[in-house]
N, C-alpha and C positions, 0 to 999 in steps of 0.2 A: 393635503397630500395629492398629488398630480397620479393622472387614471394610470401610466405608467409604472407609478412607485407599487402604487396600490396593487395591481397585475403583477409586476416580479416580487412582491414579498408574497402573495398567493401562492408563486410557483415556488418561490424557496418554501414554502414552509409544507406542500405538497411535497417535494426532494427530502426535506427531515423525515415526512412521514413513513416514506418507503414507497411510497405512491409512484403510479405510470406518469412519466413526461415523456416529451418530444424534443428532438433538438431545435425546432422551431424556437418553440417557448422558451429553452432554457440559451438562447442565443444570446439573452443578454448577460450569460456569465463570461462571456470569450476574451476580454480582457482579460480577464486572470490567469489565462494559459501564460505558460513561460516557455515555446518555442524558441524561441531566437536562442536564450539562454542556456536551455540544455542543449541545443545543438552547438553553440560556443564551448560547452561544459565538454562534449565529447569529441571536441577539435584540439582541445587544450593538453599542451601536453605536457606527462606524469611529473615533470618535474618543476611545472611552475604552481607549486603550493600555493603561492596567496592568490594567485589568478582563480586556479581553482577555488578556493576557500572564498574569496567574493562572489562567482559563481553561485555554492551553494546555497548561500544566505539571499542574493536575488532570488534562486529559484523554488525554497521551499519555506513556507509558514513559520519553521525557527527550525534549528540545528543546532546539536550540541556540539562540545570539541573534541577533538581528536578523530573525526569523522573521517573516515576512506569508504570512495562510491567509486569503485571501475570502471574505466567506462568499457563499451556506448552503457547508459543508463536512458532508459524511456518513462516518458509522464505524459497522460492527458491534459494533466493542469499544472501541477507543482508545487501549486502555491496550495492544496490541501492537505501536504504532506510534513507532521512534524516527526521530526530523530530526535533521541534523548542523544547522551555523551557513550565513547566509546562506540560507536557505530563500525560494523566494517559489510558493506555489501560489495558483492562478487559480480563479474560483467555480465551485462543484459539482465538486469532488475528492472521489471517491468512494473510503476504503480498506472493502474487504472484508479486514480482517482479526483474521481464526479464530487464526492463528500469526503470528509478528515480521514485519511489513513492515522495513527499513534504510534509513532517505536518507541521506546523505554530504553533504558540505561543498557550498555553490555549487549548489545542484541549483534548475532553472524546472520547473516543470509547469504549461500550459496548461490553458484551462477546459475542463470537461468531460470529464476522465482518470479513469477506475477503474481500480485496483491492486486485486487478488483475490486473494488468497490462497488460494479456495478454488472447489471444481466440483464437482461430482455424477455419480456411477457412471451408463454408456449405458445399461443394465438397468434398465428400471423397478421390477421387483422391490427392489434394492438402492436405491434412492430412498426405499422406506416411509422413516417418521418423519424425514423431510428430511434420508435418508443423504448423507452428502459426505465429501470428503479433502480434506485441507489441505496447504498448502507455503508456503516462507518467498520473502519476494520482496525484493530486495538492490537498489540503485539507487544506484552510488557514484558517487563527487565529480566535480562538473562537467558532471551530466546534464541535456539541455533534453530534454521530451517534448511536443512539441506538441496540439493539442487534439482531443477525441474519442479519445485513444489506450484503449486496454483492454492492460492486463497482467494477464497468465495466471498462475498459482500455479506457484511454482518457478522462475520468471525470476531472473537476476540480468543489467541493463544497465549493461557496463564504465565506465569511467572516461572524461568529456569527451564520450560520443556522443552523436546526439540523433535521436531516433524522433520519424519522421514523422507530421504530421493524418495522423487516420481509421486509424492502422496497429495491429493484434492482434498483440501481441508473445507467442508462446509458446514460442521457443525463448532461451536465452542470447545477448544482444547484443557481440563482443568492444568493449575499449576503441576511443577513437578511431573509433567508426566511424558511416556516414550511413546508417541501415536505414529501410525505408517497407514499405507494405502488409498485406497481408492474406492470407497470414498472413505477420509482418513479417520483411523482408532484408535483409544487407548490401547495399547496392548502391556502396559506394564509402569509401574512408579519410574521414576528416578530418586535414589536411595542412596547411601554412605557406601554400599556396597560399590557405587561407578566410580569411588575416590581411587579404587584399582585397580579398575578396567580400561581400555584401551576405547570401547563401543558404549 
């Protein structure tokens, strides 16, 4: 194995970890950005389906069908990002992601949500060359996330719940349940009772 190979799987496998990189180091992932493409993606317009629908299969690790992305939509890479089926996100869905974002079946997400996968050491020292650590961000089947949310790297939001406008999600949301604010809560199940509620 060539001193190269051996150097970029050290650094992937520091990135699994959760560990400090550099964009130096991690330069040799820059190919896998898909610039060109989501920018094409939000040039495209609403009505040329297949155009789009080839778009998002370039641009992200696999996608399910029946998928609606608004645009402008923004990604640091693209290709870390999978959607199960039925997807529908709302304009300006920002993914930061450095490592695999997960969507699940049935998932809404409102305008104006960033999903991050990634943040930056408190120590300005450990910041030279735009230090940061990555984490993977999970959002399974049947999640609404309403608008302005931000998710934090290393989340993963259960199954069926739905995060409130304006709420920073940084810790694990369990299934089933109705979390808000900042930084984001349970504050209540989701129950047979919302079968006739309007909220």
């Amino acid at each position: 194995m060539a001193e190269t190979d051996r150097n970029e799987d050290a650094i992937r496998a520091r990135i699994a970890k959760g560990l400090v990189y550099t964009e130096t180091e991690a330069a040799f992932l820059a190919p896998s950005r898909r610039e060109d493409e989501i920018f094409a993606y939000n040039h495209t317009p609403p009505g040329d389906t297949e155009r789009r629908r080839s778009l998002l299969t370039e641009i992200f690790a696999s996608v399910g069908e029946r998928t609606v992305l608004q645009a402008p939509f923004h990604a640091a890479f693209g290709s870390n990002v999978h959607i199960g089926d039925d997807f529908f996100g709302n304009v300006n869905l920002t993914f930061v992601d450095d490592v695999e974002i997960r969507i699940g079946d049935d998932v809404m997400i409102a305008p104006s949500v960033t999903l991050t996968t990634t943040g930056h050491p408190v120590h300005p020292a450990r910041r030279a060359d735009f230090g940061r650590f990555s984490e993977p961000i999970v959002i399974e089947d049947k999640v609404w996330i309403g608008s302005n949310v931000v998710v934090l790297p290393g989340v993963r939001i259960g199954y069926g719940s739905v995060i409130g406008a304006g709420s920073v999600v940084s810790r694990d949301i369990p299934p089933m349940s109705v979390a808000v604010g900042t930084p984001c809560r349970v504050v209540r199940p989701v129950t047979d009772a919302d079968l006739a509620s309007r909220a």
